[in-house]
C-alpha positions as a printed Julia matrix, in Angstrom:
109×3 Matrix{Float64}:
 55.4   -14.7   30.11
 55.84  -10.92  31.33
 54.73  -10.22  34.53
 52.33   -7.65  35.53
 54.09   -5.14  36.47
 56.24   -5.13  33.11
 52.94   -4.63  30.97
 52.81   -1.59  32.29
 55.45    0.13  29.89
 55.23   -2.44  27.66
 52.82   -3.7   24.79
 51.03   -7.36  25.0
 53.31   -9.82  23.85
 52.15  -13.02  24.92
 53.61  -17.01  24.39
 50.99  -19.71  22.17
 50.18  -22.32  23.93
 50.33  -25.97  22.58
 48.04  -27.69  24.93
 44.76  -27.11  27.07
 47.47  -27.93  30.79
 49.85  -25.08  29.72
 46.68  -22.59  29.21
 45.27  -23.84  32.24
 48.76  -23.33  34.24
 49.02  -19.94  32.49
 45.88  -18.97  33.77
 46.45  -19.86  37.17
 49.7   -18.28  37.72
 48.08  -15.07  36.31
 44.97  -15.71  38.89
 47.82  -16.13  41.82
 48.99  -12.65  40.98
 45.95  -11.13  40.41
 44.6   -12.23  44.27
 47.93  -10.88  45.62
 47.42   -7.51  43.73
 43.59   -6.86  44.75
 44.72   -7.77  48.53
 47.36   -5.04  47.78
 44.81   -2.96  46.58
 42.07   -3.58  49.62
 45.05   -2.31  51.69
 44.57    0.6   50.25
 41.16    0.63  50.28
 41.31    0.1   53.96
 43.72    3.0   54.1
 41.05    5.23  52.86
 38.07    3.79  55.26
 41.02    4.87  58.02
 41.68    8.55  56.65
 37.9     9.43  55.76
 36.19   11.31  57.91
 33.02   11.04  56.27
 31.17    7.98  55.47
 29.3     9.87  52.3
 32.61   10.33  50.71
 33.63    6.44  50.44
 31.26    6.44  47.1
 32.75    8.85  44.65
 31.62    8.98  41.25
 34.24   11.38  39.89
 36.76    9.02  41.26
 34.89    5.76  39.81
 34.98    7.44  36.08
 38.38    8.43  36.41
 39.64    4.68  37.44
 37.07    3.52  34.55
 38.68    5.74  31.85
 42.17    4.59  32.79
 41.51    1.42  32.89
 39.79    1.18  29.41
 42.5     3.38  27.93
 45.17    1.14  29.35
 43.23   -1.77  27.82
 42.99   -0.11  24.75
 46.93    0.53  24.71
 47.14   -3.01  25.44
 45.1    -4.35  22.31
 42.85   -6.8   24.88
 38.83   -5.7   25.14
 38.23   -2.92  26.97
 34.6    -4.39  27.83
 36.1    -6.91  29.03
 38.48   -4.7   31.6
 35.61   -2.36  32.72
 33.32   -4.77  33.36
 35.68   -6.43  35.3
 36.55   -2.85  36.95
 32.98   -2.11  37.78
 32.97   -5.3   39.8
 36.1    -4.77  41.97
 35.15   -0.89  42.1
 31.52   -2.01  43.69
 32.82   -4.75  46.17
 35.59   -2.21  47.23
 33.16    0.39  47.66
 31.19   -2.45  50.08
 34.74   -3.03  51.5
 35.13    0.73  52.33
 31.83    0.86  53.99
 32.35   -1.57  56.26
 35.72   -0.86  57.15
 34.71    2.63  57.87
 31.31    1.52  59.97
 33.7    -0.84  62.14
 36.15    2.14  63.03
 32.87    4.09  64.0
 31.94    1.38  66.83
């Protein structure tokens, strides 16, 4: 199986599975990786709490629809449901938008 950072530049091209424990493994291995790259990402989240000097400009909707559109376009170019992606997108966008917040209200105190 690729990893992550390979499917970047390259198209899907993904292993069948011949049981239900190899899926399962599969899976998990990709969850591992994911976790390590969304605590990459709140890193950078943080980063911006820290550079921000105003707490109105931690929501920004131009920003949100630009990460949105990439994301579903990269899905697309990828051949997996882009539903799937920006639904999954909206999620991490709104809890890093809560992460934000409160990183920038605890550098205020």
């Amino acid at each position: 199986m690729k990893p992550a950072a390979a499917l970047a530049d390259d198209s899907l091209a993904l292993p069948r599975c011949t049981d239900m424990q190899e899926v399962r493994a599969a899976i998990d291995a990709i969850d591992r990786r994911m976790v390590a790259l969304i605590a990459e990402r709140l890193h950078y989240i943080d980063e911006a709490a820290r550079i921000k000097g105003d707490r109105d400009t931690v929501r920004d909707e131009a920003r949100i629809a630009d990460v949105l559109d990439k994301t579903r376009a990269e899905a697309v170019r990828l051949g997996c449901d882009p539903e799937v992606v920006v639904g999954a997108y909206k999620g991490l966008i709104e809890a890093s938008i809560a992460h934000e917040l409160a990183a920038f209200d605890a550098k205020s105190r």
